[in-house]
RORO-188462 format. One record per atom (N, C-alpha, C): residue in one letter; z, x, y. Coordinates in steps of 0.1 Angstrom, whole numbers. Layout:
REM RORO-188462
A; Z; X; Y
...
REM end
This chain:
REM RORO-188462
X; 0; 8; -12
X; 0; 0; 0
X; 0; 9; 13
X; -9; 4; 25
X; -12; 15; 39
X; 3; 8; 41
X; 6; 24; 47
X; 19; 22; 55
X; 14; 15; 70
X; 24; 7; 77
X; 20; 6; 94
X; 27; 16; 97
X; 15; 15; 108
X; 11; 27; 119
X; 29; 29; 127
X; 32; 19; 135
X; 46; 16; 139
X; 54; 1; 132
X; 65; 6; 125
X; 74; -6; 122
X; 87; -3; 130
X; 88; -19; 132
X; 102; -23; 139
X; 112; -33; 130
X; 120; -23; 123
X; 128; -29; 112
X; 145; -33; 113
X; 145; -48; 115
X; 159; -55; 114
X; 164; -47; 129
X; 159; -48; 139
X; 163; -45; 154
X; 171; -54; 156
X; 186; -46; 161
X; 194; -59; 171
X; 195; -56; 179
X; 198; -63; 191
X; 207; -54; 201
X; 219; -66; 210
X; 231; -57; 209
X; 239; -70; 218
X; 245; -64; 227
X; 249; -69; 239
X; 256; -69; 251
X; 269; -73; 250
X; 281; -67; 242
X; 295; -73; 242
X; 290; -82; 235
X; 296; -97; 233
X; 296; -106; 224
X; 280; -114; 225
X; 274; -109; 238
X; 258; -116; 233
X; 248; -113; 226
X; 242; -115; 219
X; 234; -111; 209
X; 216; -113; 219
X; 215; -104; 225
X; 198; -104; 230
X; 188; -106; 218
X; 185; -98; 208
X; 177; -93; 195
X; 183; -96; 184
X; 177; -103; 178
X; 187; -109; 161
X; 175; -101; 150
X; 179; -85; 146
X; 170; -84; 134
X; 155; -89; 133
X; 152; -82; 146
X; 135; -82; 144
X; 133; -72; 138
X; 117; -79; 132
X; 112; -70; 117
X; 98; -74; 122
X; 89; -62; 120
X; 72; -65; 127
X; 71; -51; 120
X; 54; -51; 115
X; 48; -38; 112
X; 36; -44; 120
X; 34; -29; 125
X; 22; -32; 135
X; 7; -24; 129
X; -3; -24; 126
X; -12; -16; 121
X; -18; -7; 134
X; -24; 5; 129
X; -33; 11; 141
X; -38; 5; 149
X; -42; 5; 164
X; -51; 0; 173
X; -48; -13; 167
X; -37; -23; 168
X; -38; -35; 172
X; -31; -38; 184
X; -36; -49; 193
X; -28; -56; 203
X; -23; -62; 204
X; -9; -61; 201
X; 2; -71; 196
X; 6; -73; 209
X; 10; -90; 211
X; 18; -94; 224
X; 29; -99; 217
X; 40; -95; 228
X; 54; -104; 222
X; 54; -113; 235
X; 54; -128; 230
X; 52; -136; 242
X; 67; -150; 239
X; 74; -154; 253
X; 84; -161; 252
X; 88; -166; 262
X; 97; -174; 264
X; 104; -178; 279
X; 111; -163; 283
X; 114; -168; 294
X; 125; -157; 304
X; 140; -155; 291
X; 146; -141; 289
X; 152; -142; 279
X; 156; -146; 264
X; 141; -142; 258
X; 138; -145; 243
X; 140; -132; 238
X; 142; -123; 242
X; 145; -108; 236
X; 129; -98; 238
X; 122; -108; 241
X; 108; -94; 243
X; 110; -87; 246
X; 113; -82; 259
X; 113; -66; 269
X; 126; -60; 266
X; 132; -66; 260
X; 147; -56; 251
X; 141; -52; 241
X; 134; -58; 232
X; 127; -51; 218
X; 116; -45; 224
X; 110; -43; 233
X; 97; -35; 236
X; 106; -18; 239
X; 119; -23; 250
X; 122; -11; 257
X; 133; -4; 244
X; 137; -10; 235
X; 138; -3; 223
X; 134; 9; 219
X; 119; -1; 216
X; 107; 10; 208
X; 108; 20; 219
X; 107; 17; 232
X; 102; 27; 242
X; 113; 40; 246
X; 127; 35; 240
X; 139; 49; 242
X; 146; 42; 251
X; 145; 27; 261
X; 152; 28; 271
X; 164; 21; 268
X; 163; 18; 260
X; 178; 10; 254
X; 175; 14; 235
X; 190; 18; 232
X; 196; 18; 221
X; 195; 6; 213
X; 190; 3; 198
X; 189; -9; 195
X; 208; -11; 189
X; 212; -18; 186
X; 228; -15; 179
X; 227; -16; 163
X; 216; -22; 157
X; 213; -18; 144
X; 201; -15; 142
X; 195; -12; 135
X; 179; -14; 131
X; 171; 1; 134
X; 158; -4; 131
X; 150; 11; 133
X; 135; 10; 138
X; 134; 17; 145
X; 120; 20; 149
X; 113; 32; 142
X; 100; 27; 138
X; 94; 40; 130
X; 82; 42; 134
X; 73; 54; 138
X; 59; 61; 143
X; 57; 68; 131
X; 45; 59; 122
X; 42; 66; 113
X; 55; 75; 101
X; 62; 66; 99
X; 74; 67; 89
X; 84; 70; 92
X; 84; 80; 107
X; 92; 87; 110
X; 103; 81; 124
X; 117; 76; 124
X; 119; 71; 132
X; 125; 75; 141
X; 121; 70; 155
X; 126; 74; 165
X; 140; 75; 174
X; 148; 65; 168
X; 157; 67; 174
X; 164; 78; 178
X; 166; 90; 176
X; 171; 102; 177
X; 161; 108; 186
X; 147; 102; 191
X; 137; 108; 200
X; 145; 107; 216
X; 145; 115; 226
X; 148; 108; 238
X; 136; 102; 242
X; 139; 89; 254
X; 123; 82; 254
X; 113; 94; 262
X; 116; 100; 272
X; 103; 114; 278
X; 103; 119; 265
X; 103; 120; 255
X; 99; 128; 239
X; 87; 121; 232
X; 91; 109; 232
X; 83; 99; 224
X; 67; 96; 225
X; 65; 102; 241
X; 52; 102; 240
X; 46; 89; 240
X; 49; 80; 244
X; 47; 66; 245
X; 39; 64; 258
X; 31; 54; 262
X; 25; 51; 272
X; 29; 42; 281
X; 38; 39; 290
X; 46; 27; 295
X; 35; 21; 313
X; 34; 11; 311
X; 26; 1; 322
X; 38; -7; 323
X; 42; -9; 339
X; 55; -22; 341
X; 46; -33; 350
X; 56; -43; 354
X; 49; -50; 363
X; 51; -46; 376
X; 57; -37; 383
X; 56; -30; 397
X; 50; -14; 388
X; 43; -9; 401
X; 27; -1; 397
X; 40; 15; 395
X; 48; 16; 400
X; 56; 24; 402
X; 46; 42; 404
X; 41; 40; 412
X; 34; 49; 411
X; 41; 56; 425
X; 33; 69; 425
X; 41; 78; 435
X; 33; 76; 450
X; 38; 68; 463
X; 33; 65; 476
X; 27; 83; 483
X; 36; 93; 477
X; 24; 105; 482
X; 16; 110; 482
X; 13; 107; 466
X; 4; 112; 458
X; -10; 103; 464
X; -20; 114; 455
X; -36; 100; 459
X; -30; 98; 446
X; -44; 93; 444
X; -47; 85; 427
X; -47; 95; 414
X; -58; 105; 418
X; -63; 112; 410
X; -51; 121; 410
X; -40; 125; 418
X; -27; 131; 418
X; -15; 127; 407
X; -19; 112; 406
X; -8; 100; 405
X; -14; 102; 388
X; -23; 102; 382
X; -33; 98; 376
X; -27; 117; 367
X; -27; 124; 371
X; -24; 141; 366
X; -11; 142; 367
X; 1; 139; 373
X; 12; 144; 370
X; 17; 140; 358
X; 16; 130; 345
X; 19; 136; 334
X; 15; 150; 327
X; 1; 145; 332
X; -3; 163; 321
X; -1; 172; 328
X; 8; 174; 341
X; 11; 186; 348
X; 26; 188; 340
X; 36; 177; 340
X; 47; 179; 336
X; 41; 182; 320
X; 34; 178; 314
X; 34; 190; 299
X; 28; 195; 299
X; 20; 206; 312
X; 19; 221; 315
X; 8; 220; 309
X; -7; 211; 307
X; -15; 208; 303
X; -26; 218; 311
X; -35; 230; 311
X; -44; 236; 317
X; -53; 232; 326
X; -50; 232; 341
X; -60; 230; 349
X; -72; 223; 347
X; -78; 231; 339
X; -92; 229; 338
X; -94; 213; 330
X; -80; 216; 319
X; -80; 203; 312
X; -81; 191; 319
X; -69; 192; 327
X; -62; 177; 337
X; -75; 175; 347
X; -84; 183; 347
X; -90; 178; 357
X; -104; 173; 352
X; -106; 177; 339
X; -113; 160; 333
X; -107; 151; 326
X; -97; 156; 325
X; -87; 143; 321
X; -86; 133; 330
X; -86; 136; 342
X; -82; 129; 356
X; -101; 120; 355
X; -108; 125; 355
X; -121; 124; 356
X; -122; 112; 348
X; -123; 113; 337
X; -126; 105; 324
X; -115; 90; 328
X; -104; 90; 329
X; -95; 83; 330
X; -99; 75; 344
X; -102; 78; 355
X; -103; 70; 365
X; -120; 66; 363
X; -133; 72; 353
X; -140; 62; 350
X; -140; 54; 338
X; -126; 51; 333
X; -125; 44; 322
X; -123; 31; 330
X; -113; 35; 339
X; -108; 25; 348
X; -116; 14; 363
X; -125; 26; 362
X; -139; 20; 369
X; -131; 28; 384
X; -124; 37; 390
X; -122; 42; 402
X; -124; 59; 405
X; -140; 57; 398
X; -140; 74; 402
X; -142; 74; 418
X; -145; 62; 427
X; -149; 66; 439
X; -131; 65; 449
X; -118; 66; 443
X; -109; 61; 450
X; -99; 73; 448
X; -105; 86; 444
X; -99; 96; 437
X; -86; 100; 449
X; -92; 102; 460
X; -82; 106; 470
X; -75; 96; 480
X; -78; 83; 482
X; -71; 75; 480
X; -56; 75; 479
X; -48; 72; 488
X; -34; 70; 487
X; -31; 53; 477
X; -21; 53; 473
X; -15; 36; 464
X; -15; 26; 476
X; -8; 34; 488
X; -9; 20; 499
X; -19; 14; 503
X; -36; 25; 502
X; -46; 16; 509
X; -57; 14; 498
X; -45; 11; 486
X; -48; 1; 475
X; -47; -11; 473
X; -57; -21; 464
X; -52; -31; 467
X; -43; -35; 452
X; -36; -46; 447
X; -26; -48; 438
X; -33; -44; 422
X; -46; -48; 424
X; -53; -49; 409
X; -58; -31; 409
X; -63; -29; 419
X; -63; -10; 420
X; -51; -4; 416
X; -41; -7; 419
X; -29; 0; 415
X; -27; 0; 401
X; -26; -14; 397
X; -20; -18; 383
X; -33; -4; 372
X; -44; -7; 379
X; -54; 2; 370
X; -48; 19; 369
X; -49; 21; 385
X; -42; 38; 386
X; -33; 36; 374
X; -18; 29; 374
X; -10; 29; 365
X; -13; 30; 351
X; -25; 22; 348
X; -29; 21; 332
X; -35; 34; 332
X; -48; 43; 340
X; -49; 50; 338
X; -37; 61; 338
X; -29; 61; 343
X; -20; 73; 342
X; -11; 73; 329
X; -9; 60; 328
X; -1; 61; 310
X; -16; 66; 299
X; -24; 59; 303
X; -36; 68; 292
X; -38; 82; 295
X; -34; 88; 302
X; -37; 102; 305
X; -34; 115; 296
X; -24; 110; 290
X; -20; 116; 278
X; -23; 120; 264
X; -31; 106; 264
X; -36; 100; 250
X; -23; 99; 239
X; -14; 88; 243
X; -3; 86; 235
X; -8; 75; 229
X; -2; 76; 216
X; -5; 66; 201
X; -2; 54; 202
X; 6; 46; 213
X; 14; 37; 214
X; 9; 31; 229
X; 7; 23; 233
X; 7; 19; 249
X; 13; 4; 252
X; 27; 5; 258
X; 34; -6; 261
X; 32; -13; 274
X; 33; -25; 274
X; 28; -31; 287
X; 44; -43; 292
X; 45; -39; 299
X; 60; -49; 302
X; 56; -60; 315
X; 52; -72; 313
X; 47; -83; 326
X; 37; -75; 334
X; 29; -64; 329
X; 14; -59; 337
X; 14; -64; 353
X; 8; -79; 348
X; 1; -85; 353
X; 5; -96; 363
X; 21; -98; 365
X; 25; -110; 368
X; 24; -116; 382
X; 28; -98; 389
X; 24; -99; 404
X; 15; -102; 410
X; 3; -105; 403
X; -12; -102; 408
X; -14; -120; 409
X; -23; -124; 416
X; -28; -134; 416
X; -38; -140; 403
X; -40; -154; 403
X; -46; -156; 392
X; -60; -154; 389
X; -68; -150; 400
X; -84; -144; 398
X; -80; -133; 395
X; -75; -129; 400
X; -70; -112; 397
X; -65; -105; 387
X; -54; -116; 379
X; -50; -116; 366
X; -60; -118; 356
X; -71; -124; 360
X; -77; -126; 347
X; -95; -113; 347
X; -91; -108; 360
X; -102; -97; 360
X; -97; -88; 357
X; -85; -81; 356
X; -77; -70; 349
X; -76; -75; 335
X; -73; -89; 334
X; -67; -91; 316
X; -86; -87; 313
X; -94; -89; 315
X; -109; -84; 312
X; -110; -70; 308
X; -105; -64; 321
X; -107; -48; 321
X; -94; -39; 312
X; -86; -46; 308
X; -76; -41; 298
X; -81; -44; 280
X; -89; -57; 276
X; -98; -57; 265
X; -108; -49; 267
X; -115; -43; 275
X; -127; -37; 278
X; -117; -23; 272
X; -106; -20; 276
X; -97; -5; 276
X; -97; -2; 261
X; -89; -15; 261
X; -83; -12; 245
X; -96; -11; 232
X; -109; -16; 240
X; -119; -19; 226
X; -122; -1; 228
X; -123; 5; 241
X; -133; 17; 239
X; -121; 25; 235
X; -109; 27; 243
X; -96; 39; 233
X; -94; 38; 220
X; -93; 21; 217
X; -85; 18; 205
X; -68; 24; 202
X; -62; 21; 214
X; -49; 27; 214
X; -40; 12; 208
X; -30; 16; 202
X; -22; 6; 198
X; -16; 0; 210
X; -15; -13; 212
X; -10; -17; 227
X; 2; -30; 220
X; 15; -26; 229
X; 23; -38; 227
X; 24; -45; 239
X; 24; -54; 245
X; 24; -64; 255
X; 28; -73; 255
X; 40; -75; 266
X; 49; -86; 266
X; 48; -93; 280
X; 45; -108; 280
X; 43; -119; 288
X; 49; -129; 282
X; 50; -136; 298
X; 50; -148; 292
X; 48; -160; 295
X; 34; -154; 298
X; 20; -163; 299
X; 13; -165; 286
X; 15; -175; 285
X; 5; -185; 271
X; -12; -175; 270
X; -15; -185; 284
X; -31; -185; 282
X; -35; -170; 282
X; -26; -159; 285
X; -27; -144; 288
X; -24; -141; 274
X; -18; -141; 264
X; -17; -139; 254
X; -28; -141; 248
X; -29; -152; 245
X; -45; -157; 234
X; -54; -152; 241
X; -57; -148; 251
X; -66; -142; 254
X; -71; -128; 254
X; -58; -123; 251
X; -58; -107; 251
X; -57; -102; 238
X; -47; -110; 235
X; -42; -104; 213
X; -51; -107; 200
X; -48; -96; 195
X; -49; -96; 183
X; -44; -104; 174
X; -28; -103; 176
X; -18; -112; 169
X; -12; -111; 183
X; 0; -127; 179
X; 10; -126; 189
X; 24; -127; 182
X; 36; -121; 186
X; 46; -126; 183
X; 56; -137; 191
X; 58; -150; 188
X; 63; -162; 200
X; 76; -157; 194
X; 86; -155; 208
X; 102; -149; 203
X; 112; -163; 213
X; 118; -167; 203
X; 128; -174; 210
X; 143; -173; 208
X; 149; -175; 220
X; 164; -167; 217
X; 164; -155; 205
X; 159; -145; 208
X; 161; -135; 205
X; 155; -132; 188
X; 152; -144; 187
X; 146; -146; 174
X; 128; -146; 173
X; 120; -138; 158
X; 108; -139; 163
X; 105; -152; 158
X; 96; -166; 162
X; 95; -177; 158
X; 83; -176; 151
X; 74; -169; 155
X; 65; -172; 145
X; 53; -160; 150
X; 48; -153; 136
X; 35; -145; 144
X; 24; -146; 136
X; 12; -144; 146
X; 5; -145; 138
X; -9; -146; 147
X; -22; -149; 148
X; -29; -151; 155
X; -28; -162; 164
X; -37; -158; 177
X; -36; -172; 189
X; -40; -182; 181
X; -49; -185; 171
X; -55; -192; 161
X; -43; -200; 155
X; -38; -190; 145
X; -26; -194; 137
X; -16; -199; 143
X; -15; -196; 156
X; 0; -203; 167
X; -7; -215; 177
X; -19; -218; 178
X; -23; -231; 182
X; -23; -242; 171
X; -30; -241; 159
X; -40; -244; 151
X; -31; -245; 137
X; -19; -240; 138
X; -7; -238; 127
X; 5; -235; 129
X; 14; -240; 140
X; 23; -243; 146
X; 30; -240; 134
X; 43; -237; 131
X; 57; -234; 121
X; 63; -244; 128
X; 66; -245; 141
X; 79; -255; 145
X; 77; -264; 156
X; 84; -265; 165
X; 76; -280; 170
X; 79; -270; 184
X; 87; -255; 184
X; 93; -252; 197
X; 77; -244; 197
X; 69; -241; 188
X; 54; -233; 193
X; 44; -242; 196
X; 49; -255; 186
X; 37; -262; 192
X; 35; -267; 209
X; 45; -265; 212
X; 49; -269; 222
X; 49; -264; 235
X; 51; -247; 231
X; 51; -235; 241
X; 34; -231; 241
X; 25; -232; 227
X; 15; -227; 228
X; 4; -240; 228
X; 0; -240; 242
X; -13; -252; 246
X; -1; -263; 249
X; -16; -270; 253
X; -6; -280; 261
X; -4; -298; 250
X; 8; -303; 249
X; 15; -309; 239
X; 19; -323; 244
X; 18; -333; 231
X; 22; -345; 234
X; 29; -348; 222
X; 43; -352; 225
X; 54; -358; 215
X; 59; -371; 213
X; 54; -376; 206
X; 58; -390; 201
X; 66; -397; 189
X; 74; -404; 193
X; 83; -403; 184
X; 77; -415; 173
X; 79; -415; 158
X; 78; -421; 149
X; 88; -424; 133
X; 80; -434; 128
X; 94; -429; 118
X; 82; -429; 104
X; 87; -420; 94
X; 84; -413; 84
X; 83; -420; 72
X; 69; -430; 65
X; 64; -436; 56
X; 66; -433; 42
X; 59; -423; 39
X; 55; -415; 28
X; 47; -400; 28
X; 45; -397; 20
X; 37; -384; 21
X; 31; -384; 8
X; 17; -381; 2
X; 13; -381; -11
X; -2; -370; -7
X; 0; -359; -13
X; -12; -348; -8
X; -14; -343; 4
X; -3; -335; 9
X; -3; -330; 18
X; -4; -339; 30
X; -7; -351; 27
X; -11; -363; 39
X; 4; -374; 44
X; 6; -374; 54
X; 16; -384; 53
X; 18; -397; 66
X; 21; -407; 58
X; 20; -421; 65
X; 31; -423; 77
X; 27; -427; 89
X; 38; -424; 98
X; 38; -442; 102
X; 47; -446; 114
X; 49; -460; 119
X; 50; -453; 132
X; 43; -456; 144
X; 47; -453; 157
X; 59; -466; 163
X; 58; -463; 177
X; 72; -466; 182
X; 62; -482; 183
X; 54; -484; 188
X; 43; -502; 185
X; 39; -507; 177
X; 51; -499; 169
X; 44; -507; 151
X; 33; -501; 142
X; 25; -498; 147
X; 11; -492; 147
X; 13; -481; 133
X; 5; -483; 126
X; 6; -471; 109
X; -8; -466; 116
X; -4; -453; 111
X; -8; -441; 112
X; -12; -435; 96
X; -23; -434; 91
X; -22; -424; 75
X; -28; -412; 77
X; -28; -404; 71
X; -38; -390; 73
X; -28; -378; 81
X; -17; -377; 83
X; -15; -369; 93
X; -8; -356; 82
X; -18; -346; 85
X; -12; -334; 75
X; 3; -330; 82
X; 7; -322; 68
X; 22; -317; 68
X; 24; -307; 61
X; 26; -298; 62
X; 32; -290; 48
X; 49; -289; 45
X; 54; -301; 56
X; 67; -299; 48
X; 74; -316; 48
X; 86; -315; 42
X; 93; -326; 33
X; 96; -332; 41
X; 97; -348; 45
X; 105; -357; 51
X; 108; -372; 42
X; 117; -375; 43
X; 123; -386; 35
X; 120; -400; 43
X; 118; -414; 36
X; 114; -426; 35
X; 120; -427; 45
X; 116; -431; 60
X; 123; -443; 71
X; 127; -426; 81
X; 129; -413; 77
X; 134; -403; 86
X; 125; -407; 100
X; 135; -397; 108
X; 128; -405; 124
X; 120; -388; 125
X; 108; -387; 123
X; 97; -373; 130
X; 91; -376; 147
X; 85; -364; 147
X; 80; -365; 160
X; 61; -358; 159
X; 57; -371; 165
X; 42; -369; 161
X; 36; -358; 171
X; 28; -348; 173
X; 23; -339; 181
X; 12; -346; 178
X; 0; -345; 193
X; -13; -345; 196
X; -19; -339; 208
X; -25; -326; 199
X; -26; -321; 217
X; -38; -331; 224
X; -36; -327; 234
X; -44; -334; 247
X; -62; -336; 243
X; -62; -325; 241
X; -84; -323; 242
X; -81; -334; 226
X; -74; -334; 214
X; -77; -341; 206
X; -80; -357; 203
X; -78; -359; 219
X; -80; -374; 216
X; -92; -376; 221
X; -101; -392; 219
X; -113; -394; 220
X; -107; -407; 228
X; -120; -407; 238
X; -124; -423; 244
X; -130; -433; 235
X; -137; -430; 222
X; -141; -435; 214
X; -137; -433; 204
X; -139; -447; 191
X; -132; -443; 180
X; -143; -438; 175
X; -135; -425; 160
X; -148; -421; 154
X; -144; -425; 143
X; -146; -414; 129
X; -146; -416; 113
X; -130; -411; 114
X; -123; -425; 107
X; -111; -427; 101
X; -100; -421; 114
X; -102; -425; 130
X; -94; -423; 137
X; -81; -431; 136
X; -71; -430; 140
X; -61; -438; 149
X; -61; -442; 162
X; -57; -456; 161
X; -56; -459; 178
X; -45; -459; 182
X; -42; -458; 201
X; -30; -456; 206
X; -32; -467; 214
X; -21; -478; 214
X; -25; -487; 227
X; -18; -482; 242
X; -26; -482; 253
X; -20; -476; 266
X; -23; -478; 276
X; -12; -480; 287
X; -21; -483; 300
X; -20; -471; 306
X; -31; -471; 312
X; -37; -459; 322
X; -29; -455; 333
X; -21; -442; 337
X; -15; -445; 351
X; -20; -436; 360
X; -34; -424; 354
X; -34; -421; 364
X; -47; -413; 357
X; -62; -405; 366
X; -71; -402; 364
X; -77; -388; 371
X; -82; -377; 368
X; -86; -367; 377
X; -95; -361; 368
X; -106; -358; 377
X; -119; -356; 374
X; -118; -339; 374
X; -124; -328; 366
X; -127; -314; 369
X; -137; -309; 369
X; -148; -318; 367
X; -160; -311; 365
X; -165; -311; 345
X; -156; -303; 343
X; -157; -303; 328
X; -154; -306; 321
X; -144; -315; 324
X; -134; -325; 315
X; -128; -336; 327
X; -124; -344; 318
X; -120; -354; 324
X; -102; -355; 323
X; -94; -356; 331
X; -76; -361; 328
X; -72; -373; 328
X; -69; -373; 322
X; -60; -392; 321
X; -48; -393; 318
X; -40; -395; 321
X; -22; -400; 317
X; -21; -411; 319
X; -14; -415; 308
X; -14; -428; 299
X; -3; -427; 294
X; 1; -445; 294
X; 18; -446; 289
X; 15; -452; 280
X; 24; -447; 271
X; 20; -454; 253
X; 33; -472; 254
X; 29; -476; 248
X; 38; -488; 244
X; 52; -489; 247
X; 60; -476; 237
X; 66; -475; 237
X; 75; -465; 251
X; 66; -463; 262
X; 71; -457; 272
X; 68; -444; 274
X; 62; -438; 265
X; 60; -426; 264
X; 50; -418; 271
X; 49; -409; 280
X; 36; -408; 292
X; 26; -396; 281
X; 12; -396; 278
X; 12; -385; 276
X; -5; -382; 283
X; -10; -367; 280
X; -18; -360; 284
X; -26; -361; 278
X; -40; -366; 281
X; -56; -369; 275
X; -60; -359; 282
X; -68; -353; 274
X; -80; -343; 279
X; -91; -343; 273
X; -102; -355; 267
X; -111; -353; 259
X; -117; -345; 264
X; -125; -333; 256
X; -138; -330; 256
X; -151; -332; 253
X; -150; -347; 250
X; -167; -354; 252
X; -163; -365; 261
X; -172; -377; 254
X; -169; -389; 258
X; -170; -394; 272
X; -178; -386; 282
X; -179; -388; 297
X; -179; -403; 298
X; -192; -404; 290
X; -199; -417; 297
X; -183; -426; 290
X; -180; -429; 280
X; -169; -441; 281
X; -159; -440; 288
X; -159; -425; 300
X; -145; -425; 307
X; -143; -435; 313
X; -150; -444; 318
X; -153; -449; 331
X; -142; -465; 323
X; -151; -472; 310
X; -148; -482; 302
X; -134; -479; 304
X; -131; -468; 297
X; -116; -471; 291
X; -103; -465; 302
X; -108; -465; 312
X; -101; -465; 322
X; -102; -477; 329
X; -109; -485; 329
X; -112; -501; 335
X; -103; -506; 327
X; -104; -507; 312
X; -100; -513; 304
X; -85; -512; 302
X; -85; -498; 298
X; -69; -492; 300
X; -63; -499; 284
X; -71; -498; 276
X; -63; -503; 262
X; -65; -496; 252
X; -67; -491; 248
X; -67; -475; 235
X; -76; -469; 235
X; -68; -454; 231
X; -74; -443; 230
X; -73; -439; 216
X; -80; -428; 212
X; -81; -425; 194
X; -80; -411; 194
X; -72; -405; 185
X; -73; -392; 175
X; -78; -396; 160
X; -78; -379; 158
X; -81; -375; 144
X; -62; -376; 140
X; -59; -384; 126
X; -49; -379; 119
X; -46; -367; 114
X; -55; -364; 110
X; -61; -348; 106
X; -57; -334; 114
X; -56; -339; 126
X; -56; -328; 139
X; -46; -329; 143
X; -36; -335; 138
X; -20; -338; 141
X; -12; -334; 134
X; 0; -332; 141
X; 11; -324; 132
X; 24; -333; 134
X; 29; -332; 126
X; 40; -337; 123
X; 56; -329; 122
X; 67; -332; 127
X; 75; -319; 128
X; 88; -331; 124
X; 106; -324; 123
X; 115; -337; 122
X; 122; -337; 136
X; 124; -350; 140
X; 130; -353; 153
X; 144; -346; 151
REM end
């Protein structure tokens, strides 16, 4: 069996009696892009700054190719660290800013100065070489930065909220030019946000961490598309929760009763609920239709409110039983118009729904 490239085995770490990290366990393979993504205090940037030397974990182990680090100090480890302030040096230019790693490991002139070269056209700023950080603008900086943790060519490249500062055109032309990084180095990159749509869009795999715990990993795919708990379905894409009560189950398929009476069959599950239990039905938004198709469900609803984007249409709608939720079809233009006049049901796939226990 290939060993991983970096494992992070049964990590804790506590503060006096609080426990931040509960025994995180991840193997990471070469050149993958792993994101640890979560709310504000789920343990990500404690387990990142772990691996990185900046904090002691209180159990557990970090390993670089078998060998673990803890006993490394973090300037040893040779790691590549990006924060979300550019922390770069205001004297220096770029191409300055961009060379004092490989000056501090006494790297040869001649070297650092196509190192400096190569690095600032990885980054697309061979024309900003002399250039000071201040009469930079925020997405230039964040790059100087990435370029200067790549200057080294460390095995590892950690990213702690990159991107958060930046505005959102901005954030999504750097989340561009950091896939564009990672496909031509192939450096192993960990990256912690905790931005949804920034994750799936950047990772390989993601790991969703809550309270300190990892909830589930696995692709943006596997964490939209195959939710574990109702706390991912819910954190990853956008979510509608309806409460029901629990029929039967026979092949993976199981019979629900909504809160208007209304049976429901078809709705996959892969796990156990008992005759009359009260579940909570998930549908995300784009899965529902203006129209019925083959073997849908209907929802009866009045309309409360409509907004047009060009590409899709919004609608929020109160179910029977009170419950407001989010339509986003992606077809169906032409009957928007109908069933917003009409304001009396909308349809999903059973199939495309998940089922979780209230």
């Amino acid at each position: 069996m290939t060993r991983p490239f970096l494992s992070i085995r049964t990590v804790r770490k506590t503060f006096g009696a609080f426990v931040a990290v509960h025994d995180v366990t991840i193997d990471v393979p070469k050149g993958e892009f792993l994101t640890f993504l979560g709310p504000s205090g789920s343990g990500k940037s404690t387990t990142l700054y772990a691996i990185a030397g900046f904090q002691d974990p209180s159990s557990g182990d970090v390993l670089l190719e078998d060998r673990s680090l803890l006993s490394v100090p973090s300037h040893k480890r040779n790691i590549g660290m990006v924060f979300q302030r550019y922390t770069l040096f205001p004297h220096l230019s770029v191409a300055e800013n961009v060379a004092f790693p490989l000056r501090v490991r006494r790297r040869p002139d001649g070297e650092i100065r196509r190192k400096v070269a190569d690095m600032l056209a990885l980054v697309r700023l061979e024309n900003f070489a002399d250039r000071h950080p201040g009469a930079l603008s925020g997405g230039q900086q964040q790059r100087v930065a990435l370029a200067r943790a790549l200057a080294y060519d460390p095995p590892i490249l950690l990213m702690d909220e990159p991107l958060s500062a930046l505005d959102k055109k901005l954030r999504q032309e750097i989340q561009a030019e950091i896939r564009r990084i990672h496909r031509e180095t192939g450096v192993t990159i960990l990256y912690v946000t905790h931005d949804q749509e920034e994750a799936l869009h950047l990772s390989d795999r993601i790991a969703l961490f809550r309270e300190g715990r990892i909830e589930q990993i696995g692709t943006g795919e596997d964490l939209y598309l195959r939710p574990a708990s109702e706390f991912v379905a819910g954190f990853i894409g956008n979510s509608n929760f309806l409460p029901a009560e629990h029929l039967q189950t026979a092949g993976g398929a199981s019979t629900i009763r909504l809160a208007d009476g209304s049976i429901v069959t078809g709705v996959k599950t892969t796990k156990s609920f008992g005759q009359g239990q009260k579940v909570r039905l998930m549908v995300r938004p784009e899965a529902f239709r203006l129209t019925p198709g083959p073997a849908s469900a209907a929802l009866a609803v009045e309309i409360v409110d409509t907004a047009f984007f060009g590409d899709r249409r919004r609608v929020v709608a109160r179910t029977a039983g009170g419950d407001e939720i989010d339509v986003r079809p992606t077809s169906d233009a032409e009957g928007a118009s109908s069933i917003i006049a009409s304001g009396q049901r909308i349809f999903f796939d059973p199939a495309a729904a998940f089922l979780f226990p209230a």
